[in-house]
C-alpha positions as a Python dict, from the first residue, in 0.01 Angstrom:
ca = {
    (1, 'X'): (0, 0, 0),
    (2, 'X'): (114, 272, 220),
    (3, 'X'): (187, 653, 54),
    (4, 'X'): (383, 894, 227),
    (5, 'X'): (213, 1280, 260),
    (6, 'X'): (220, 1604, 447),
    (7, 'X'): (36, 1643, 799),
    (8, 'X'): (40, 1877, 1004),
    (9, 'X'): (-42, 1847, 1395),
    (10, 'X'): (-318, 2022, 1523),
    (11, 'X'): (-331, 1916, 1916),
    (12, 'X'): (-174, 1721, 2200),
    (13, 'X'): (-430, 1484, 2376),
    (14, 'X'): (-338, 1373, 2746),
    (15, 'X'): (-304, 986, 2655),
    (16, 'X'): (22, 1053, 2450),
    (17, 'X'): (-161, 1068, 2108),
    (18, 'X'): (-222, 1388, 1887),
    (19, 'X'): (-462, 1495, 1605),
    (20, 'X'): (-279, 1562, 1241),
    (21, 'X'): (-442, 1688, 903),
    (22, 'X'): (-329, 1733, 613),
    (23, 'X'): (-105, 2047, 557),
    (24, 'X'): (-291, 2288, 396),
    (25, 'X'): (-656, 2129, 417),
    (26, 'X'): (-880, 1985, 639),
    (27, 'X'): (-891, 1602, 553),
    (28, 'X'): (-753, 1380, 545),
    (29, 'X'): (-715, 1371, 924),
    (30, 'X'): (-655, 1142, 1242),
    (31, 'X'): (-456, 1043, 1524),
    (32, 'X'): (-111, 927, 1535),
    (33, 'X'): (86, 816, 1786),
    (34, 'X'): (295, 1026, 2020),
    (35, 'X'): (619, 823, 2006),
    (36, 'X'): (634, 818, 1652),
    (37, 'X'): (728, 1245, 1625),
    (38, 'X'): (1044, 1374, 1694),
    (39, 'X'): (1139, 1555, 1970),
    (40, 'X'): (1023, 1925, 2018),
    (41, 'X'): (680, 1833, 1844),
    (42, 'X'): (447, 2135, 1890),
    (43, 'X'): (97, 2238, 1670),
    (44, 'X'): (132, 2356, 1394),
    (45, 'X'): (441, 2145, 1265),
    (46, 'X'): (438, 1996, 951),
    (47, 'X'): (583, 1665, 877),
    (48, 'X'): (644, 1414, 610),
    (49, 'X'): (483, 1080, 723),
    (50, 'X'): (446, 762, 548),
    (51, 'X'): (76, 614, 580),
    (52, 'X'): (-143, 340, 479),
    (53, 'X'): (-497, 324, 430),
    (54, 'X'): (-732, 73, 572),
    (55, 'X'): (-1143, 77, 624),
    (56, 'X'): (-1126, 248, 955),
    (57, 'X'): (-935, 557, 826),
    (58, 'X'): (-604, 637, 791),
    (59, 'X'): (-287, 491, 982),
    (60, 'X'): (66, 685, 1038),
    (61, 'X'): (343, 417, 1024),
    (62, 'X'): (625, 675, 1068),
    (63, 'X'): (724, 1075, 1071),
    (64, 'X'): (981, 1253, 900),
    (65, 'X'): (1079, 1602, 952),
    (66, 'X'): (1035, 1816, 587),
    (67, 'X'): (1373, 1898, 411),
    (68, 'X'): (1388, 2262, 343),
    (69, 'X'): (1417, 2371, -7),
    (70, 'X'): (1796, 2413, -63),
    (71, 'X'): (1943, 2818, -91),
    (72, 'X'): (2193, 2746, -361),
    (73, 'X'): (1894, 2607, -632),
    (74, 'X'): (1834, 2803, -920),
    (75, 'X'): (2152, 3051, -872),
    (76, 'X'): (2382, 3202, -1101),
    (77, 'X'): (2686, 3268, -962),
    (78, 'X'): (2904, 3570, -1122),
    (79, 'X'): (3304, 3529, -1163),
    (80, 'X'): (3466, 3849, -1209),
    (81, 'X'): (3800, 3867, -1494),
    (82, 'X'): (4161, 3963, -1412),
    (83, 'X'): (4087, 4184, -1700),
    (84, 'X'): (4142, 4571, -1694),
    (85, 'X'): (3815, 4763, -1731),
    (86, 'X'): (3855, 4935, -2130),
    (87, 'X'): (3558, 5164, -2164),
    (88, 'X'): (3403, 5112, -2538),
    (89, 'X'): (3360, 5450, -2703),
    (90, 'X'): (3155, 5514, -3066),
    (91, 'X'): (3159, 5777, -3334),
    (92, 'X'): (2971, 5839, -3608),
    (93, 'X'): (3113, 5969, -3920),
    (94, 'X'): (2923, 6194, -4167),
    (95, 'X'): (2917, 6020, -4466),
    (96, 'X'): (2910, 6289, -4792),
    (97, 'X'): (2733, 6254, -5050),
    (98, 'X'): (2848, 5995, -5405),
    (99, 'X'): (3050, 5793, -5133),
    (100, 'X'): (2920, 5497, -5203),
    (101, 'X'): (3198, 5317, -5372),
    (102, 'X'): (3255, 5282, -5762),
    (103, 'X'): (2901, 5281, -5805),
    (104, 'X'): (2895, 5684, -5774),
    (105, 'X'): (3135, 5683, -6034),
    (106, 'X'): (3035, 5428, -6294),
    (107, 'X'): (2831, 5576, -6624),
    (108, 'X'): (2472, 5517, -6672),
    (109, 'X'): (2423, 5248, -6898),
    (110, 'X'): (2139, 5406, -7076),
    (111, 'X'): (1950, 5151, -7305),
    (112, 'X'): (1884, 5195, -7662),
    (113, 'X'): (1536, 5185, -7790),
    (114, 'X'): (1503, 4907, -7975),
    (115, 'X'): (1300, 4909, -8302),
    (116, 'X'): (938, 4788, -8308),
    (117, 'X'): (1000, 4473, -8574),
    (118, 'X'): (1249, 4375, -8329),
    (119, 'X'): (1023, 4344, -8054),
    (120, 'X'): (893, 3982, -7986),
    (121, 'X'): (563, 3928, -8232),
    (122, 'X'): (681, 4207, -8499),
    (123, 'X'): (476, 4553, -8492),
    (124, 'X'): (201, 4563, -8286),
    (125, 'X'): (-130, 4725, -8464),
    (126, 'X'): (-212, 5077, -8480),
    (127, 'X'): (-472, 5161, -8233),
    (128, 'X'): (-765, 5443, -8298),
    (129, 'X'): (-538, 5696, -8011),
    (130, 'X'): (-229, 5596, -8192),
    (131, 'X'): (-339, 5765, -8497),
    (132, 'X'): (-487, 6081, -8240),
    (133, 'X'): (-140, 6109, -8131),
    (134, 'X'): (19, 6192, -8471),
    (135, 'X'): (-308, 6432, -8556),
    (136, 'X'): (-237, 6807, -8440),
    (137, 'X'): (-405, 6883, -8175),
    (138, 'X'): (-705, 7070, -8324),
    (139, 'X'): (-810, 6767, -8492),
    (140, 'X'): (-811, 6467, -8247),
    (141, 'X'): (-1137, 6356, -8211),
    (142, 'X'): (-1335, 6309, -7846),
    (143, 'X'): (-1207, 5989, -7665),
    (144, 'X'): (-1450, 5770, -7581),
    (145, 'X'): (-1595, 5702, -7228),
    (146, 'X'): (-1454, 5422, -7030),
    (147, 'X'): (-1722, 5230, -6868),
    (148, 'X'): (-1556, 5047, -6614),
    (149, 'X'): (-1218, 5197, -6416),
    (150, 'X'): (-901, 5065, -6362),
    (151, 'X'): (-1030, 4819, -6067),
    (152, 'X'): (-1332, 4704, -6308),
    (153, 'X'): (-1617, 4852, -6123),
    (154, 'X'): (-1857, 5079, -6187),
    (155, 'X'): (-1786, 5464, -6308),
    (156, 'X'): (-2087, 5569, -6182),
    (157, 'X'): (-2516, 5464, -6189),
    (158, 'X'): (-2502, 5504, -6569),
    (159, 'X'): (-2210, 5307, -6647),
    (160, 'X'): (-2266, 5034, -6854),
    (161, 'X'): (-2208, 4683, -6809),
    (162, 'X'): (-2474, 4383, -6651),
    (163, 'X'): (-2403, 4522, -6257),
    (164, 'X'): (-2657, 4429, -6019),
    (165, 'X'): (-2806, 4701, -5841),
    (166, 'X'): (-2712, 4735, -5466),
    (167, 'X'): (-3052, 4756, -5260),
    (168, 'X'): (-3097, 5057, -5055),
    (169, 'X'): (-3042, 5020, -4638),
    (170, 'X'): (-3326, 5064, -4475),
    (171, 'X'): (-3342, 5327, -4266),
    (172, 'X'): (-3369, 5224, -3867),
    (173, 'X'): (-3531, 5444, -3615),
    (174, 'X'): (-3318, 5685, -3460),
    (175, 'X'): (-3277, 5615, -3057),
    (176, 'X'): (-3178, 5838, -2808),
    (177, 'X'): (-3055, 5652, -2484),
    (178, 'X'): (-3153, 5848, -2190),
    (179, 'X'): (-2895, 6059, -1944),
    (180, 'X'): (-2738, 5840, -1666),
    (181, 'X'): (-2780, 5966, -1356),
    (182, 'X'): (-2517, 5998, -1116),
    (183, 'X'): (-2455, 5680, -880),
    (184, 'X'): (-2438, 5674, -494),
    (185, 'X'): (-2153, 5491, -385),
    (186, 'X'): (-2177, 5117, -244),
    (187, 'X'): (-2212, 5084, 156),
    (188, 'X'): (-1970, 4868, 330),
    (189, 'X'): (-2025, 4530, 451),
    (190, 'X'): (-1968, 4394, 816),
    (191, 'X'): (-1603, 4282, 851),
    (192, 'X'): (-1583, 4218, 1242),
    (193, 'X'): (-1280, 4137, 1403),
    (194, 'X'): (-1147, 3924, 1672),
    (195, 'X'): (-1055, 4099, 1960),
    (196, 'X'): (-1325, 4003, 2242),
    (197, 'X'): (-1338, 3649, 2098),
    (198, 'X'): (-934, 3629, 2161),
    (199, 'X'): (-959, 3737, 2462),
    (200, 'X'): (-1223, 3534, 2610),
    (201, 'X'): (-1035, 3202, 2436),
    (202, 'X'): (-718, 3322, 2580),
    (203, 'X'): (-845, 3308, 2888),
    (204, 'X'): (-950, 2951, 2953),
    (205, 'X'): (-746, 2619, 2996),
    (206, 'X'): (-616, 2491, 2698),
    (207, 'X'): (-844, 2180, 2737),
    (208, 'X'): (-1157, 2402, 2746),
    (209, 'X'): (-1019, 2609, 2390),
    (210, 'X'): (-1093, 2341, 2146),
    (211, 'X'): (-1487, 2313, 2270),
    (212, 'X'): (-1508, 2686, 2286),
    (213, 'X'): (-1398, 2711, 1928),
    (214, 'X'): (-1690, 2444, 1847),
    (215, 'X'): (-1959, 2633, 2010),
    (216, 'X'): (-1864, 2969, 1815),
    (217, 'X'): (-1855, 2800, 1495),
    (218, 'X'): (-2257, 2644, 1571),
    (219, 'X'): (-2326, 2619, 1919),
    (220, 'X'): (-2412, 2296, 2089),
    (221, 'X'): (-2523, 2133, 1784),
    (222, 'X'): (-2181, 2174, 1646),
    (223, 'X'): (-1999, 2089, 1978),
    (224, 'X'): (-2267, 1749, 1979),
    (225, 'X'): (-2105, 1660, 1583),
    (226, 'X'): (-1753, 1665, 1676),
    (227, 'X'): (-1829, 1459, 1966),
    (228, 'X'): (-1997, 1209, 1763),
    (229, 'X'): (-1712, 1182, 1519),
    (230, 'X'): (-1411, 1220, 1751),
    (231, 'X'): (-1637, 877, 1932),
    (232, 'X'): (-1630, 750, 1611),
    (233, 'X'): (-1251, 747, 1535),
    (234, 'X'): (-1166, 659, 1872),
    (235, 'X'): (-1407, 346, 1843),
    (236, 'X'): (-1265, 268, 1505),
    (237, 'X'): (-889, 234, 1653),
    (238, 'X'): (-973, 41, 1952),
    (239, 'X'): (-1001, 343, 2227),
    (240, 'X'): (-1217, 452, 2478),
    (241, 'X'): (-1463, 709, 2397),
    (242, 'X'): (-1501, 1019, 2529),
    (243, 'X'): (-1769, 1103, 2766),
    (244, 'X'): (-2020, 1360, 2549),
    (245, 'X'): (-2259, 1469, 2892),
    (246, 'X'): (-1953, 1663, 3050),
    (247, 'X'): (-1830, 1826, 2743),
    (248, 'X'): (-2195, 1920, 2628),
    (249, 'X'): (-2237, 2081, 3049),
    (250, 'X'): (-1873, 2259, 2975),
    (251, 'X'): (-2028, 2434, 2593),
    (252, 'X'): (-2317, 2514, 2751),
    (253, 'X'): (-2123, 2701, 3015),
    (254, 'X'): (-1902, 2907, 2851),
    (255, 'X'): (-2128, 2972, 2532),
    (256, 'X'): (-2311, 3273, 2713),
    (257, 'X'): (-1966, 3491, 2717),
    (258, 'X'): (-1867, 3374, 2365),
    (259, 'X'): (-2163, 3498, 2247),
    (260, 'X'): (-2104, 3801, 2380),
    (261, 'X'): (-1812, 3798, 2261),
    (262, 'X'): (-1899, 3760, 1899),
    (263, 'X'): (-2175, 4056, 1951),
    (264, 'X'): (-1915, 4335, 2074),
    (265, 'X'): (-1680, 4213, 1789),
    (266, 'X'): (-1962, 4293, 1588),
    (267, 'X'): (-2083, 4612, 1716),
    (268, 'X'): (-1749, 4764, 1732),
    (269, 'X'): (-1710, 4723, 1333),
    (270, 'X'): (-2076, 4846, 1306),
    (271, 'X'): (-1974, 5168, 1536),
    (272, 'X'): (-1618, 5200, 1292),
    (273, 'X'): (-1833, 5220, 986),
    (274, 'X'): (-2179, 5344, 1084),
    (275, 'X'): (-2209, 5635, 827),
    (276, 'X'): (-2075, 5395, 524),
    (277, 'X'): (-2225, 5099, 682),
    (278, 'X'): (-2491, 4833, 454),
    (279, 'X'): (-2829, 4876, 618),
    (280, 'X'): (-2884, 4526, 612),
    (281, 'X'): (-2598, 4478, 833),
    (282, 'X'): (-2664, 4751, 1101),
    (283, 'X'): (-3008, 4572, 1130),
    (284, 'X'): (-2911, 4212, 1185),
    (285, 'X'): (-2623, 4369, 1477),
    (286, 'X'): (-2929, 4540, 1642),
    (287, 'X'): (-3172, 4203, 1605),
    (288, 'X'): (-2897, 4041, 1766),
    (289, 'X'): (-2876, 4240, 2043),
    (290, 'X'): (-3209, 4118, 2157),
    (291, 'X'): (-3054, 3776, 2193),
    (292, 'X'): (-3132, 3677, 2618),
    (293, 'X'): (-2753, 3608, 2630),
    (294, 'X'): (-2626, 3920, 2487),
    (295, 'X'): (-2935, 4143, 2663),
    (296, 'X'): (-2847, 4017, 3043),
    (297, 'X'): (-2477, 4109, 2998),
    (298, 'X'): (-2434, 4454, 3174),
    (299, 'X'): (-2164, 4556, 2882),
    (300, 'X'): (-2390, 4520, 2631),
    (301, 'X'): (-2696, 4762, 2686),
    (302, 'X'): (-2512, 5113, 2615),
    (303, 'X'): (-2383, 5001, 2313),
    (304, 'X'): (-2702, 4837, 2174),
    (305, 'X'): (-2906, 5140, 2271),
    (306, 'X'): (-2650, 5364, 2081),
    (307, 'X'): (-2700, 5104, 1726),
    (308, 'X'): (-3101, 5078, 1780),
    (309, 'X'): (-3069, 5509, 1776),
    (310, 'X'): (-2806, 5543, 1504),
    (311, 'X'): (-3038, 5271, 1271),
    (312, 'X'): (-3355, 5491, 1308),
    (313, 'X'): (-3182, 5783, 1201),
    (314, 'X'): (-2976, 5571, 887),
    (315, 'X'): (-3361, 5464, 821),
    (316, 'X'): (-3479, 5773, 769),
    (317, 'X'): (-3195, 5889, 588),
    (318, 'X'): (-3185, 5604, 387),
    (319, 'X'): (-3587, 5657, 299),
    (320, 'X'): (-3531, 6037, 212),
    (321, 'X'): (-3224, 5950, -75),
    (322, 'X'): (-3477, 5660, -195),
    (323, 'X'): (-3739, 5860, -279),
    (324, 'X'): (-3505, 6161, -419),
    (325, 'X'): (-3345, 5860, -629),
    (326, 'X'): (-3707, 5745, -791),
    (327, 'X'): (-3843, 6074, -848),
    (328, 'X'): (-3473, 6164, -1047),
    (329, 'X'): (-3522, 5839, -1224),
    (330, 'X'): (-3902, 5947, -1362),
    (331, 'X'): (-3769, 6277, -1453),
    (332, 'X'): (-3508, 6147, -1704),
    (333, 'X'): (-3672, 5831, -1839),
    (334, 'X'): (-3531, 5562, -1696),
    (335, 'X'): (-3927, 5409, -1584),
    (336, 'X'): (-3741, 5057, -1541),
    (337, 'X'): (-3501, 5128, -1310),
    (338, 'X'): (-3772, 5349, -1088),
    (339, 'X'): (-3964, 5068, -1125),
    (340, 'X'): (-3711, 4805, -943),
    (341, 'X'): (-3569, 5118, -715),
    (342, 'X'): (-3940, 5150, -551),
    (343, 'X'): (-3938, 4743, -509),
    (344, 'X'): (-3671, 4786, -303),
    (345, 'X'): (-3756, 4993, -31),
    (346, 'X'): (-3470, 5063, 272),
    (347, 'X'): (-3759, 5019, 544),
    (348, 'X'): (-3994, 4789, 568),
    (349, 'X'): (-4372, 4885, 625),
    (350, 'X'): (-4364, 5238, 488),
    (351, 'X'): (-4643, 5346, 255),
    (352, 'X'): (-4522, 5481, -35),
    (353, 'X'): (-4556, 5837, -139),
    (354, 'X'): (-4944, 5860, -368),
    (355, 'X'): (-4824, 6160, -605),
    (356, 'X'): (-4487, 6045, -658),
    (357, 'X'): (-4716, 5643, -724),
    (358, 'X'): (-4937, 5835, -935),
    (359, 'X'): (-4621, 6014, -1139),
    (360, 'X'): (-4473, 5659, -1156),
    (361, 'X'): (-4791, 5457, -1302),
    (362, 'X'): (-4831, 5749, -1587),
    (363, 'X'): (-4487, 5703, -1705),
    (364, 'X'): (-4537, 5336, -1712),
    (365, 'X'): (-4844, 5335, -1890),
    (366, 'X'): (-4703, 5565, -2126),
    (367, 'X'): (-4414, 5331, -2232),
    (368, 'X'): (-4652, 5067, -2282),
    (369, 'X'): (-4787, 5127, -2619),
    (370, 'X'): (-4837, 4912, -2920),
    (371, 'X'): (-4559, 5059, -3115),
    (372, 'X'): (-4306, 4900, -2843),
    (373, 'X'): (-4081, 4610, -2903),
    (374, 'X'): (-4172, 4338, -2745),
    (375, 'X'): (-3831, 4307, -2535),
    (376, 'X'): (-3961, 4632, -2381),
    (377, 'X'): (-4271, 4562, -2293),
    (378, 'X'): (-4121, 4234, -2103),
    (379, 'X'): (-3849, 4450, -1927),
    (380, 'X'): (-4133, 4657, -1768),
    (381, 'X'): (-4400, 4410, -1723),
    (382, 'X'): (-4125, 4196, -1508),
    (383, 'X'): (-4034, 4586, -1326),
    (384, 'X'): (-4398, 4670, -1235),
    (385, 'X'): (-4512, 4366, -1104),
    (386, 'X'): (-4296, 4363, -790),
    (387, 'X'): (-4426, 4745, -736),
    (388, 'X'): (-4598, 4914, -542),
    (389, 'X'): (-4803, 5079, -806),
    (390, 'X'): (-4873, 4704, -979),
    (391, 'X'): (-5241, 4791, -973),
    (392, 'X'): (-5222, 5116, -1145),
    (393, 'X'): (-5034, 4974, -1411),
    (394, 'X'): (-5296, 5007, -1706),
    (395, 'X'): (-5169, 4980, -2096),
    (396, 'X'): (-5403, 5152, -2352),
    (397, 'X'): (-5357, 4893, -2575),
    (398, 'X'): (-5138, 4535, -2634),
    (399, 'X'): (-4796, 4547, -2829),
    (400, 'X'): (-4867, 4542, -3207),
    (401, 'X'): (-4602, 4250, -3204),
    (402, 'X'): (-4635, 3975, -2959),
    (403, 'X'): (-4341, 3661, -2930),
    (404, 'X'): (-4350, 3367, -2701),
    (405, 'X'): (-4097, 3535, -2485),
    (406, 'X'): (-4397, 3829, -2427),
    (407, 'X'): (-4690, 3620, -2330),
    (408, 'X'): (-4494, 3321, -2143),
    (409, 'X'): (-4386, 3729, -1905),
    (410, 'X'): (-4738, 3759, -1880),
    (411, 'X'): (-4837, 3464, -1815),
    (412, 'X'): (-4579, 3410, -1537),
    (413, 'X'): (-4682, 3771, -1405),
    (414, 'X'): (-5097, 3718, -1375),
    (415, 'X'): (-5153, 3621, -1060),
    (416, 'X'): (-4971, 4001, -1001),
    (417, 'X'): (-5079, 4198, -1319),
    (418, 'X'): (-5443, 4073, -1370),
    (419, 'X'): (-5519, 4351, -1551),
    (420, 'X'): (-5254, 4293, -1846),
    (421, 'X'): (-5307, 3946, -1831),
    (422, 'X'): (-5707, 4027, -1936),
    (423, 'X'): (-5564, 4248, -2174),
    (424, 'X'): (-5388, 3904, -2386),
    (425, 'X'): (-5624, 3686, -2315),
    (426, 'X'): (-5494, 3508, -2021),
    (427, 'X'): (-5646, 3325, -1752),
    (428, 'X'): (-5546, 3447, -1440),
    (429, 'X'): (-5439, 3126, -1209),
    (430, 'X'): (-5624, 3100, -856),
    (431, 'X'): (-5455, 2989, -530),
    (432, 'X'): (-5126, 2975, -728),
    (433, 'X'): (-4803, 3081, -574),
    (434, 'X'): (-4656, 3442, -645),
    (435, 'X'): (-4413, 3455, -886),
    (436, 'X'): (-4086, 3542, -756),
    (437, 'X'): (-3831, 3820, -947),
    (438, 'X'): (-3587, 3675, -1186),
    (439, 'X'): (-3292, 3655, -1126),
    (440, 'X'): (-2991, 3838, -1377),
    (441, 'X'): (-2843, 3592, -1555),
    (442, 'X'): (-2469, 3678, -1776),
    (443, 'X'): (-2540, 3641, -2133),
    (444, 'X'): (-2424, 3322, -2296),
    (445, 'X'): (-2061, 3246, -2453),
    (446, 'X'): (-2018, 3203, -2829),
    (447, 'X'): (-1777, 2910, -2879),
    (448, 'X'): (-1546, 2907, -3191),
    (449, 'X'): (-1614, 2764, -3481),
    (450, 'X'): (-1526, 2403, -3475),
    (451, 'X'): (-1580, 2364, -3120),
    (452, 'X'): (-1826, 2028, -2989),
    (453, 'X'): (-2043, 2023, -2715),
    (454, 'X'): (-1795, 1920, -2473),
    (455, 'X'): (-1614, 2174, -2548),
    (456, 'X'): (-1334, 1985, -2735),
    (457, 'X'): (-1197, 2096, -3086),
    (458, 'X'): (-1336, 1919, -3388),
    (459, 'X'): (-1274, 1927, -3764),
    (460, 'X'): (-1354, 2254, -3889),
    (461, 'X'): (-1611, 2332, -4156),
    (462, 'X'): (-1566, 2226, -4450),
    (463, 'X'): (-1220, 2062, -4381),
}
């Protein structure tokens, strides 16, 4: 059953035939035939072509061009009037006061009292402050004390009535978050552009572009894979293959100047944004100028020399604001973040600083007391054991309040923290793997009430 789609052409091969995908994606794809387009077919176009599709792939039967959307949908048009244009003008009128019809003017109907024995139910009976009233005032006696108010509860904690008694709150430990310290702001990523790469592709035949392409997106091994399919496909529909030695010689030959090409893309963004630059990516642009194929170009060496010098001093620098950060850290409490800030140092291989260790491990040791919550005691064991002070991490004592949430931390962490894991009684594991950091994970969803597994919407409670 055939099914008519969008394709788009993507390239002209010698024999007549040319490569389509879908518009917009990158499969479905295949060959069509050459005399089935229109004339003026170029890449790029986008047609309307009815297909079927069989076990070899997918065949093209015939090509329509795409009917543009039409100007005149979804229009309004405006018709002007014959009319002349009669501006609409408003006033408003003080209105004085009683001018509000007959109603200003008609009498109060004022309603006579009616008698008591004509009320519904005869007289009603004299009440104890009915009698007060008619007493002069010197002799009315006290009125009594209303228990209960207008609302109906209570006047106070001796009114009467059978009340419960609210319990008293308990009162919860007063916490005082320490200061935040001021933020450094994020470093850049790489974003190289295109330039070398464009010009090197620009350069070559058009036959040679499409395996240059494949050799900067993975090299040979990438170039072999599209070989091995295009085979494939060609097989399928009854063609000759292509032969994969010459077009293998051909990558190899021009992936030495790509890959040059990639590097000075890559350098020049790293030179743009060297002071603002991610150390991580001025590192892997100078490790990749030690690539043999980037080294023996001659247009390479200045510029790699220049990176290698401007990443020892961003090292440094970097080292200097690390240490200012951890200290600052320590000074206002925050032991957990110094914690996973001297984890995380910006060069590799430096020995960190033995006061500023020793400074650390006290304020650790003093957070973990037996009066802690368990939830803290977990948020620093989990900090310290990826430290370098792990081994000077030495609690005077084990939380007063243990969970399963506390001892499976320190049982994860005692192949690191030994010492703690002595501490609650837990065997240390030998020739295990380290632990690894965890990972932050977002804090679960509530779903509405009424809400199933699946996440459909089921009979509320109680309904």
């Amino acid at each position: 059953m055939s099914r008519r789609i969008d394709i788009e052409l993507t390239s002209a091969r010698p024999d007549g035939t040319w490569t389509w995908r879908a518009a917009g994606a990158q499969k479905p794809k295949g060959v069509l035939d050459g005399s089935l387009l229109p004339a003026g077919a170029a890449v790029g176009n986008v047609y309307r072509a009815d297909t079927e599709t069989e076990l070899e792939g997918i065949t093209v039967l015939g090509v329509n061009a795409v009917k543009g959307s039409s100007d005149r949908g979804n229009v309004l048009e405006m018709l002007g009037s014959d009319r002349p244009f009669e501006a609409v003008t408003s006033q408003l009128v003080r209105r004085e006061r009683g001018e509000r019809g007959d109603r200003g003017d008609r009498p109060r109907r004022d309603r006579p009292d009616r008698p008591r024995g004509d009320r519904p139910g005869g007289e009603r009976p004299r009440r104890d402050h009915d009698r007060d009233r008619e007493r002069p005032a010197g002799e009315r006696g006290e009125r009594p004390r209303r228990d209960h108010d207008r609302s109906g509860r209570p006047d106070g904690p001796d009114a009467g009535g059978d009340r419960r008694a609210r319990p008293e709150r308990r009162s919860r430990p007063a916490f005082t978050p320490p200061p935040e310290l001021p933020s450094r702001p994020k470093a850049k990523r790489l974003k190289p552009g295109r330039a070398h790469r464009s010009a090197v592709l620009a350069e070559l035949p058009e036959a040679e572009r499409p395996v240059a392409e494949r050799a900067l997106q993975g090299g040979i091994p990438a170039v072999r894979q599209a070989i091995s399919e295009q085979n494939a496909q060609l097989k399928a529909n009854g063609q000759d293959e292509v032969p994969a030695a010459g077009l293998i010689a051909m990558a190899e030959q021009l992936l030495p100047r790509l890959r040059v090409a990639e590097w000075l893309d890559r350098a020049d963004a790293a030179k743009r944004d060297l002071d603002e630059l991610d150390l991580r990516d001025l590192r892997s642009v100078v490790a990749g100028a030690d690539d043999p194929m980037v080294a023996r170009d001659e247009s390479t060496r200045g510029l790699a020399a220049e990176l290698k010098q401007a990443l020892s001093d961003k090292q440094d620098r970097e080292q200097s604001l690390w240490l200012e950060d951890i200290d600052a850290a320590v000074g206002v409490g925050r032991v957990v973040r110094a914690l996973k800030l001297s984890s995380q140092p910006p060069k590799a291989g430096v020995r960190f600083p033995v006061e500023l260790g020793a400074k650390l491990a006290e304020a650790t040791n003093a957070n973990l007391t037996a009066d802690a919550l368990p939830e803290r005691w977990v948020a620093l064991l989990e900090a310290a054991a990826f430290s370098p002070i792990r081994a000077q991490v030495q609690p005077p004592a084990k939380a007063a309040t243990v969970n399963d949430e506390l001892l499976a931390t320190v049982r994860r962490l005692a192949a690191l923290l030994p010492q703690v894991a002595g501490l609650y009684e837990v065997e240390v594991p030998t020739g295990g793997q380290s632990p690894k950091p965890l990972r932050p994970t977002r804090p679960p969803q509530k779903k509405p009430a009424g809400t199933r597994r699946d996440g459909t919407e089921g009979r509320p409670p109680g309904a």
